[in-house]
Jmol script that loads the backbone (N, CA, C; Angstrom):
load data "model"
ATOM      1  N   UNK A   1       5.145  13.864   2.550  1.00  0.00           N
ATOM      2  CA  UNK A   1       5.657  14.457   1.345  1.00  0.00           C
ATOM      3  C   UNK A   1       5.998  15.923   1.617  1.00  0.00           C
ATOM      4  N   UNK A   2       5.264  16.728   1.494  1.00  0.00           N
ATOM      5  CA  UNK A   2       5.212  18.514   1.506  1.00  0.00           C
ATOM      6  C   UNK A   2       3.268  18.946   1.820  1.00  0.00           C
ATOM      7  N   UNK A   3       3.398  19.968   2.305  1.00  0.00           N
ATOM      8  CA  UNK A   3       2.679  20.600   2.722  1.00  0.00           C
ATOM      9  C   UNK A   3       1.998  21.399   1.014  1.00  0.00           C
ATOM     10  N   UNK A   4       2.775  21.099   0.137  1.00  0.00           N
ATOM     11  CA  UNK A   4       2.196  21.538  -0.966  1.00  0.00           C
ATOM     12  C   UNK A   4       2.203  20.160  -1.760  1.00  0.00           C
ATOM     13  N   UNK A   5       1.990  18.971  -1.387  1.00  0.00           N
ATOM     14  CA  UNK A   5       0.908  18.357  -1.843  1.00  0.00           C
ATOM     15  C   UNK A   5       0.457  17.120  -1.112  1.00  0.00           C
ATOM     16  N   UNK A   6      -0.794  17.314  -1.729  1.00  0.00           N
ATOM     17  CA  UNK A   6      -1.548  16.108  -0.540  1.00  0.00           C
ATOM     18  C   UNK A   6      -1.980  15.033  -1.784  1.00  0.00           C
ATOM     19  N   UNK A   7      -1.750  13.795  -1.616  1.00  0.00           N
ATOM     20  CA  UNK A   7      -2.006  12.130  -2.224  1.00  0.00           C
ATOM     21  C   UNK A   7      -3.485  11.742  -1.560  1.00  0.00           C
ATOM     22  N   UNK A   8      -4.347  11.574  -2.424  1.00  0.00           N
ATOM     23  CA  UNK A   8      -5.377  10.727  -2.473  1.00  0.00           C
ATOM     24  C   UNK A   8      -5.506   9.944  -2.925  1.00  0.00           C
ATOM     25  N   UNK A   9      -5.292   8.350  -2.413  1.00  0.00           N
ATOM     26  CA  UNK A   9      -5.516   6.953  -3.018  1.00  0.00           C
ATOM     27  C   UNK A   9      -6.837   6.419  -2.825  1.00  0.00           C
ATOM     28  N   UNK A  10      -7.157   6.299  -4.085  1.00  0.00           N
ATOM     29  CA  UNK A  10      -8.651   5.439  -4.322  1.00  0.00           C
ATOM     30  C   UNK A  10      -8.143   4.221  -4.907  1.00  0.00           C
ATOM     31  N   UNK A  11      -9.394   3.251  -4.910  1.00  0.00           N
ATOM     32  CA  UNK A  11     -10.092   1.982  -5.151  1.00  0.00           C
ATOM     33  C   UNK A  11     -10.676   2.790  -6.859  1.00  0.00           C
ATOM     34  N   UNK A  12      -9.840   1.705  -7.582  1.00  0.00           N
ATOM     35  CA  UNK A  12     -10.818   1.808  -8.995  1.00  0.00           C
ATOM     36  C   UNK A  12     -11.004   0.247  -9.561  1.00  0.00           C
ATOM     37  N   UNK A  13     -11.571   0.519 -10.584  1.00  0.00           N
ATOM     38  CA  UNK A  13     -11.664  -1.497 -11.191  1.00  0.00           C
ATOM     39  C   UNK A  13     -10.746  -1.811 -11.451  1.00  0.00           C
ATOM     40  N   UNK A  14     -10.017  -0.511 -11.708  1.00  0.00           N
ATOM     41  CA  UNK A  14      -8.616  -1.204 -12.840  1.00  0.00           C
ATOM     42  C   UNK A  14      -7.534  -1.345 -11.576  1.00  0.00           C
ATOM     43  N   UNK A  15      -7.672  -1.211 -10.677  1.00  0.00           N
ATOM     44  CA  UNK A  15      -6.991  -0.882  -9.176  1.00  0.00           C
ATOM     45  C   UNK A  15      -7.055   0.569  -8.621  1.00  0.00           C
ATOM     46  N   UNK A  16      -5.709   0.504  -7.377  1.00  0.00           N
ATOM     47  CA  UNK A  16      -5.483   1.587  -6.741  1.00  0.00           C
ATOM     48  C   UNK A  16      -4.949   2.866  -8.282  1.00  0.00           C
ATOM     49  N   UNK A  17      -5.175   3.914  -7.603  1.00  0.00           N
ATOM     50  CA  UNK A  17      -4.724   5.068  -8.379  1.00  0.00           C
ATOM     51  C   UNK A  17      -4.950   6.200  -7.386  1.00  0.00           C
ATOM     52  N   UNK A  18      -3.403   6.743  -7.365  1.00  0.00           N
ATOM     53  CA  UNK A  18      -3.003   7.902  -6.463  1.00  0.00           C
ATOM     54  C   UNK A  18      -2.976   9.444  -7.123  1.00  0.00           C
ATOM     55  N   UNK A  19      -3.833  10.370  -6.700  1.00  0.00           N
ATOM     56  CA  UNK A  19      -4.359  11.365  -7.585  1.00  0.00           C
ATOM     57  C   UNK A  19      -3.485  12.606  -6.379  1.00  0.00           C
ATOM     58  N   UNK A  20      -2.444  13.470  -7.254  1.00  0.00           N
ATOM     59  CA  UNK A  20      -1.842  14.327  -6.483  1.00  0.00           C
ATOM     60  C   UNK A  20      -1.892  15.970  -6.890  1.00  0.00           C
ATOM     61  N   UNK A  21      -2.909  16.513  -5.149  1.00  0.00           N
ATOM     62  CA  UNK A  21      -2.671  17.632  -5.195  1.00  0.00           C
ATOM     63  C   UNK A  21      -1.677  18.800  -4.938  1.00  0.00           C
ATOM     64  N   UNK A  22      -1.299  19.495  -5.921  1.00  0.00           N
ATOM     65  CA  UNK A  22      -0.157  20.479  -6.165  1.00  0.00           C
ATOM     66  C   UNK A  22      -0.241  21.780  -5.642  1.00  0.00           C
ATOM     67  N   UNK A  23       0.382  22.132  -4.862  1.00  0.00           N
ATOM     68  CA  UNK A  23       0.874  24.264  -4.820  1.00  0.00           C
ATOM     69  C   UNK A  23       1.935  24.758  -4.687  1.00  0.00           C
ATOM     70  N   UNK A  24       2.153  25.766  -4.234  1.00  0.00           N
ATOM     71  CA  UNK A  24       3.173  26.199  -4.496  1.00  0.00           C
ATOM     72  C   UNK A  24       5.031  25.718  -5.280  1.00  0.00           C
ATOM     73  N   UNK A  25       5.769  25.599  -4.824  1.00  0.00           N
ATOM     74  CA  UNK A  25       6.813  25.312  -6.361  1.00  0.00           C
ATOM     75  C   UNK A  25       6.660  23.635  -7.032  1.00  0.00           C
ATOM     76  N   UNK A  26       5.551  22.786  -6.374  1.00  0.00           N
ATOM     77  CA  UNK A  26       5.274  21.639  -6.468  1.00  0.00           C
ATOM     78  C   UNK A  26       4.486  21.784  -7.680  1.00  0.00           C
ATOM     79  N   UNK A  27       3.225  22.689  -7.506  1.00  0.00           N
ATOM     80  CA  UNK A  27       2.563  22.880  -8.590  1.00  0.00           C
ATOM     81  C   UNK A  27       3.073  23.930  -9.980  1.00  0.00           C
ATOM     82  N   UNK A  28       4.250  24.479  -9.611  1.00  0.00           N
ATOM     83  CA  UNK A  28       5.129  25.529 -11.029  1.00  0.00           C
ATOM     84  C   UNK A  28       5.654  23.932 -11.594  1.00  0.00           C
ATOM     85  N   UNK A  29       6.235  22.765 -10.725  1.00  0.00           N
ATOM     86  CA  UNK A  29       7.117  22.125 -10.878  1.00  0.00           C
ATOM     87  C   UNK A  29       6.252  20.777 -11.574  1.00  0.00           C
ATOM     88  N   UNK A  30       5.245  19.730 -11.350  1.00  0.00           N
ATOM     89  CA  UNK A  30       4.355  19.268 -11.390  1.00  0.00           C
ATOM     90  C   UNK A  30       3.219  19.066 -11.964  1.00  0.00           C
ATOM     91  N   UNK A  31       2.503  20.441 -11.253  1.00  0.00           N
ATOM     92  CA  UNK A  31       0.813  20.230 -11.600  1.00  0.00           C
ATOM     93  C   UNK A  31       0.069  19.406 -11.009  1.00  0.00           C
ATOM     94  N   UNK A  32      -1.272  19.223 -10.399  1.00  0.00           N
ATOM     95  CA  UNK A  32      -1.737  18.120 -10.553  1.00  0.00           C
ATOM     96  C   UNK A  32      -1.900  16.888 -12.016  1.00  0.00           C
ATOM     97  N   UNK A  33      -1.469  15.758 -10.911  1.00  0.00           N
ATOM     98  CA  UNK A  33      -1.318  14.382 -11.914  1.00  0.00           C
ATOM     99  C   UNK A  33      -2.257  13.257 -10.971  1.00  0.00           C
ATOM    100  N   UNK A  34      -2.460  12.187 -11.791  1.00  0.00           N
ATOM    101  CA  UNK A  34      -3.196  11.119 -11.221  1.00  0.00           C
ATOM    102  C   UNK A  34      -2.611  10.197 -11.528  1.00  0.00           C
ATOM    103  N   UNK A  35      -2.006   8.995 -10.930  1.00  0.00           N
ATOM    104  CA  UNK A  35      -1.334   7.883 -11.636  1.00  0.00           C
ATOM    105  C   UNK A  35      -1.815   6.511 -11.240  1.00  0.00           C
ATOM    106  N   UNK A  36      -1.834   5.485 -11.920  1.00  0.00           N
ATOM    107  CA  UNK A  36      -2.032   4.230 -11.202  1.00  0.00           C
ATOM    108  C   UNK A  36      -0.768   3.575 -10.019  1.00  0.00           C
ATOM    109  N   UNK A  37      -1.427   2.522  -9.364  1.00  0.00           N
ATOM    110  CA  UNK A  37      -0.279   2.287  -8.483  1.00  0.00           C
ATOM    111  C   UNK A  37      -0.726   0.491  -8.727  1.00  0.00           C
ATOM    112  N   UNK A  38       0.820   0.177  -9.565  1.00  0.00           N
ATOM    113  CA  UNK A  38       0.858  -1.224  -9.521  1.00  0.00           C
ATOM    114  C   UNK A  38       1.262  -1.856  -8.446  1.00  0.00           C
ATOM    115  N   UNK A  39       0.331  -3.150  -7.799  1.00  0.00           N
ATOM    116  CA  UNK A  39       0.759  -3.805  -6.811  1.00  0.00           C
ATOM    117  C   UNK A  39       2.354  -4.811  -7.257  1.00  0.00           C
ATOM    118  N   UNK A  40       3.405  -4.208  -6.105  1.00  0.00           N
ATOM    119  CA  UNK A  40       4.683  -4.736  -6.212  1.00  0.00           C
ATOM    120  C   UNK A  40       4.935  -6.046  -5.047  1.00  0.00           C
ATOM    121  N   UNK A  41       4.224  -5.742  -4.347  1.00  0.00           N
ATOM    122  CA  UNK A  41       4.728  -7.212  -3.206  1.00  0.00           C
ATOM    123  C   UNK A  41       4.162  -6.599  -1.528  1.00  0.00           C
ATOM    124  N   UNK A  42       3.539  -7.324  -0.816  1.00  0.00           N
ATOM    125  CA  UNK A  42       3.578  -6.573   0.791  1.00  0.00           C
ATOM    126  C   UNK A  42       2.525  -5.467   0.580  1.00  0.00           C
ATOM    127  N   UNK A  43       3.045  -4.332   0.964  1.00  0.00           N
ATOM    128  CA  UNK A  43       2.519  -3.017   0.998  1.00  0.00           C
ATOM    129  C   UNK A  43       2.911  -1.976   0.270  1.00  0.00           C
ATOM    130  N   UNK A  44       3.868  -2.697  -1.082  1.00  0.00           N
ATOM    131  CA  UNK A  44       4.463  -1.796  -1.903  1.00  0.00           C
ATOM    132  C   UNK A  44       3.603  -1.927  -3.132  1.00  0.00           C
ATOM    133  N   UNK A  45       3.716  -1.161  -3.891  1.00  0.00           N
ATOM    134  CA  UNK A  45       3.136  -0.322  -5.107  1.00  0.00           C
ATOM    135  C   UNK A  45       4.012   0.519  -5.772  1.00  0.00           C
ATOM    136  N   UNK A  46       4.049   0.747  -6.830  1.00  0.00           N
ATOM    137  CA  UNK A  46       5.106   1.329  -7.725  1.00  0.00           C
ATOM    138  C   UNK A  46       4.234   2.002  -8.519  1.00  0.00           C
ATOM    139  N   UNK A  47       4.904   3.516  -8.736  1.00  0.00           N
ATOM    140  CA  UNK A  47       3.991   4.647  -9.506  1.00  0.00           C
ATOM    141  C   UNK A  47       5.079   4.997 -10.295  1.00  0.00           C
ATOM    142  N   UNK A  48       3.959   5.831 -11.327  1.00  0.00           N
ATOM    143  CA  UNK A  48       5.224   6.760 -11.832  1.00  0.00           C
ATOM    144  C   UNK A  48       5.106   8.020 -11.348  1.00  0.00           C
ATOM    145  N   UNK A  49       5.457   9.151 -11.615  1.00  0.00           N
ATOM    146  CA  UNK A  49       5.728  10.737 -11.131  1.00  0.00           C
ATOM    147  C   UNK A  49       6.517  11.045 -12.005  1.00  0.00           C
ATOM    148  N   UNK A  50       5.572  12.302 -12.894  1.00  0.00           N
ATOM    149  CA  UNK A  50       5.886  13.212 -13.571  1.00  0.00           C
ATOM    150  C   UNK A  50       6.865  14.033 -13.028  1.00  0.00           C
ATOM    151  N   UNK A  51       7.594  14.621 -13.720  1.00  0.00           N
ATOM    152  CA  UNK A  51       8.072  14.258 -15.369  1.00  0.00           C
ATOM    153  C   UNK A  51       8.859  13.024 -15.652  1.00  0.00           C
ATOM    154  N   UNK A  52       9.343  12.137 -14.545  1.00  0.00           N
ATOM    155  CA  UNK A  52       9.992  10.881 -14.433  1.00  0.00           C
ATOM    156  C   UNK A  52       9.258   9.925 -15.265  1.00  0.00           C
ATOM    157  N   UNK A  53       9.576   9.202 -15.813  1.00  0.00           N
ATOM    158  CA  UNK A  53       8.580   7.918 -16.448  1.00  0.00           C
ATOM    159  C   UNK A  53       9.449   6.630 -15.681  1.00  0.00           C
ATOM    160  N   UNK A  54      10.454   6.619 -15.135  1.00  0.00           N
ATOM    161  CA  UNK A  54      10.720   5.302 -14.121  1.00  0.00           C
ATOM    162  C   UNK A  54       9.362   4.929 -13.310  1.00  0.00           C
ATOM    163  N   UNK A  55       9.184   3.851 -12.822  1.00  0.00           N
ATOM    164  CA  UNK A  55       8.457   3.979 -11.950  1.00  0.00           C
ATOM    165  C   UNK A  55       8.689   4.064 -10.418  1.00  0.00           C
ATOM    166  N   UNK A  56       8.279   4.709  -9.134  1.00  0.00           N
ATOM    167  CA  UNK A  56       8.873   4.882  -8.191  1.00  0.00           C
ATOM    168  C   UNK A  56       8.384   3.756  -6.966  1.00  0.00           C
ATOM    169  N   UNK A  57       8.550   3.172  -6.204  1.00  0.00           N
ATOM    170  CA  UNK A  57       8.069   2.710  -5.184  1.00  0.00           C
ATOM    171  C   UNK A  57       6.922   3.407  -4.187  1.00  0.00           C
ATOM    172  N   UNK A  58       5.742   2.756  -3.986  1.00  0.00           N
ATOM    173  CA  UNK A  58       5.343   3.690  -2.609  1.00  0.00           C
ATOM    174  C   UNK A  58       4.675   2.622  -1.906  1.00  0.00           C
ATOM    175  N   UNK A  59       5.362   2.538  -0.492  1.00  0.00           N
ATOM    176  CA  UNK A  59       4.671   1.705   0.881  1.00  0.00           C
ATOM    177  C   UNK A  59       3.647   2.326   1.552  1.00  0.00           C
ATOM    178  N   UNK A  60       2.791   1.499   1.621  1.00  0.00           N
ATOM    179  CA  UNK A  60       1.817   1.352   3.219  1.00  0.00           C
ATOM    180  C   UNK A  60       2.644   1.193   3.919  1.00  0.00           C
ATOM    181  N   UNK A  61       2.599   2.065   4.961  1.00  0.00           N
ATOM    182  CA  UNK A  61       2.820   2.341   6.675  1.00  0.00           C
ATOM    183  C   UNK A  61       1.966   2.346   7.872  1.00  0.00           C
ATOM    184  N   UNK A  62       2.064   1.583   9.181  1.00  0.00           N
ATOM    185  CA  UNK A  62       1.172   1.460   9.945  1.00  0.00           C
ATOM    186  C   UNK A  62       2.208   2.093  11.238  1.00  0.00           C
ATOM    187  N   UNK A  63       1.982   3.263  11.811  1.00  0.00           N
ATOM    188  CA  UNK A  63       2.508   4.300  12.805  1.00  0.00           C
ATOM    189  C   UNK A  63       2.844   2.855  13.897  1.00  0.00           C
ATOM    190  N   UNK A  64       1.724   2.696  14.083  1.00  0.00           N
ATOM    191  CA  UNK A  64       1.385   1.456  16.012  1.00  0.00           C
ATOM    192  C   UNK A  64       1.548   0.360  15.060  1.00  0.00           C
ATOM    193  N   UNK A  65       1.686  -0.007  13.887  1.00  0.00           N
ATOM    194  CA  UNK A  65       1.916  -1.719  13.272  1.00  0.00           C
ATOM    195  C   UNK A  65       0.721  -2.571  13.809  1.00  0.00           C
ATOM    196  N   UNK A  66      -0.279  -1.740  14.177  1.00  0.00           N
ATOM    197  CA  UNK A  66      -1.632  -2.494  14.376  1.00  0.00           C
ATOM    198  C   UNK A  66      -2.419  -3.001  13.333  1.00  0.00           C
ATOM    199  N   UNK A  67      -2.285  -2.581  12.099  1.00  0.00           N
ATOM    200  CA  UNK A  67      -3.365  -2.930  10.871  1.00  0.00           C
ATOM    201  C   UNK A  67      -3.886  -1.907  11.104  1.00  0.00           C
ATOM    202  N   UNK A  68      -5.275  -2.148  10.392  1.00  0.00           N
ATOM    203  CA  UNK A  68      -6.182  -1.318  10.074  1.00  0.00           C
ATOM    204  C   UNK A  68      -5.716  -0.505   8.820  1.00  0.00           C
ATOM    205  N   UNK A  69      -6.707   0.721   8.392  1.00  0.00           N
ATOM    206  CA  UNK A  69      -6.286   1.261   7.468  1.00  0.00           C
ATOM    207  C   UNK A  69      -4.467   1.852   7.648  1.00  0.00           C
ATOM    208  N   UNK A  70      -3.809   2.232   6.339  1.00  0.00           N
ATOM    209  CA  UNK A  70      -2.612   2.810   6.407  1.00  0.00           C
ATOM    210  C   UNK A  70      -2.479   4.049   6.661  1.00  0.00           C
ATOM    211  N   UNK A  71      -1.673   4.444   7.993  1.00  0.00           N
ATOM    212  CA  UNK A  71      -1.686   5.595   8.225  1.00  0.00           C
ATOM    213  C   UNK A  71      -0.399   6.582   8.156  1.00  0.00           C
ATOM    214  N   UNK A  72       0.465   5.996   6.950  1.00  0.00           N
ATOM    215  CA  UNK A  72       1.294   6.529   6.084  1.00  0.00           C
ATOM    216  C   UNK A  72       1.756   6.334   5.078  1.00  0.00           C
ATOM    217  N   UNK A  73       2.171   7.260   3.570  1.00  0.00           N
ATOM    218  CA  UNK A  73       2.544   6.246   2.452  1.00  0.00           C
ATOM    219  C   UNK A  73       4.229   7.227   1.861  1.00  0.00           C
ATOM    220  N   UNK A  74       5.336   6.205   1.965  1.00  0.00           N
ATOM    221  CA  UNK A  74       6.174   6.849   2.064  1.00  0.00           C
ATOM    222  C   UNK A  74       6.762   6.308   0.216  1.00  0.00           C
ATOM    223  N   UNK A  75       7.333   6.856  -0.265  1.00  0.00           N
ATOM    224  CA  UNK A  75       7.714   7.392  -1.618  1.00  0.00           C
ATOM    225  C   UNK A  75       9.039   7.853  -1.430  1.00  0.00           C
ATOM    226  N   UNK A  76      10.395   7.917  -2.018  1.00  0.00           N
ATOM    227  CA  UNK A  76      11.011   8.538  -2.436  1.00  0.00           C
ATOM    228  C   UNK A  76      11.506   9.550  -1.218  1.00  0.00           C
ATOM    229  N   UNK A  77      12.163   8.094  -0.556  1.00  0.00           N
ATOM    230  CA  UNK A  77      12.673   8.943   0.949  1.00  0.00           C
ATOM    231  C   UNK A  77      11.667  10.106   1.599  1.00  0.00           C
ATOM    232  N   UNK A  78      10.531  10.005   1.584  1.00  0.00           N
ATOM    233  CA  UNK A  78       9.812  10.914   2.157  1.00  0.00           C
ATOM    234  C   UNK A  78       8.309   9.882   2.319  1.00  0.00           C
ATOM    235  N   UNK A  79       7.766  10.580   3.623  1.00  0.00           N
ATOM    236  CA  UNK A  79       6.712   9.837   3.998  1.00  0.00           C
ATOM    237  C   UNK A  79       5.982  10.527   4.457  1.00  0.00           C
ATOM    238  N   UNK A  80       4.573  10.435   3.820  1.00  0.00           N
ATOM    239  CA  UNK A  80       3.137  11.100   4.484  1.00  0.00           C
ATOM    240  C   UNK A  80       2.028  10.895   4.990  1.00  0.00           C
ATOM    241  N   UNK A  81       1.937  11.495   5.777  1.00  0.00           N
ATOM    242  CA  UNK A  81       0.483  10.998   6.932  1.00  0.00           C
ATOM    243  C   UNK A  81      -0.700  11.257   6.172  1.00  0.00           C
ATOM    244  N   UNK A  82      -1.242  10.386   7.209  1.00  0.00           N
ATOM    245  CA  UNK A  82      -2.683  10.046   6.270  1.00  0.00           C
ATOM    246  C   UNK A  82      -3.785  11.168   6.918  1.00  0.00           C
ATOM    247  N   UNK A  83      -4.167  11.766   6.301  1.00  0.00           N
ATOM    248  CA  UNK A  83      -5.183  13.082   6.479  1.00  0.00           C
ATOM    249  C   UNK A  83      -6.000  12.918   7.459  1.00  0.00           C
ATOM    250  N   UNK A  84      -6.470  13.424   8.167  1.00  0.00           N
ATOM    251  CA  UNK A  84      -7.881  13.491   9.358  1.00  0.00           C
ATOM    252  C   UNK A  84      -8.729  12.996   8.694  1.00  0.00           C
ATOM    253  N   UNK A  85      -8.916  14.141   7.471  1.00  0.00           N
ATOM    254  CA  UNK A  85     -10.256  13.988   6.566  1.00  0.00           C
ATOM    255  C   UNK A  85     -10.351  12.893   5.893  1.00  0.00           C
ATOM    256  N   UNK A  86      -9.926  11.806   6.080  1.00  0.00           N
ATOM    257  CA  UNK A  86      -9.526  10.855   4.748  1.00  0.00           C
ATOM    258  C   UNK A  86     -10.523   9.729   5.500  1.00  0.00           C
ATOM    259  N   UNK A  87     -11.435   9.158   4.243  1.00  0.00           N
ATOM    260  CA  UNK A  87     -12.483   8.611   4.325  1.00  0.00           C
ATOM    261  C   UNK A  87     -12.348   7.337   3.536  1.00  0.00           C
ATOM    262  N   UNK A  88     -12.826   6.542   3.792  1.00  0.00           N
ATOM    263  CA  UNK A  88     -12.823   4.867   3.051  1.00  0.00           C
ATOM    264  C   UNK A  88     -14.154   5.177   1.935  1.00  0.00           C
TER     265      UNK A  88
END
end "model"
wireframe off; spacefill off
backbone 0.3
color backbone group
């Protein structure tokens, strides 16, 4: 995505929900938001993103196509790596 914001996807009951941190003109533009992510088919999921109310697409990506966890989630012609810090 940008260096001014980083996506954290959790596990909830109600499902996945992608919680996004904002700075610089992302956060004038934005803010932090949290949204659910409906399962669409495969490794896709569909969100919405403020101020948009469409909903947008976002894929699981696997760098080596080995499985395991996803170690990218691309959105809206743009795609982001999955954090060091990022914990199950």
């Amino acid at each position: 995505m940008s260096d001014e914001a980083t996506i954290d996807v959790r596990a909830e009951a109600s499902g996945l929900v992608a919680s996004f941190t904002t700075s610089g003109r992302w956060a004038d533009f934005h803010g932090d938001f949290s949204t659910p992510m409906i399962y669409a088919g495969g490794t896709t999921f569909l969100m919405t993103m403020p101020p948009v109310t469409d909903p947008v697409a976002a894929t699981f990506l696997w760098e080596d196509g080995a499985g395991g966890p996803a170690t990218h989630l691309a959105s809206q012609m743009r795609v982001a790596p999955r954090s060091e810090a990022f914990t199950r």
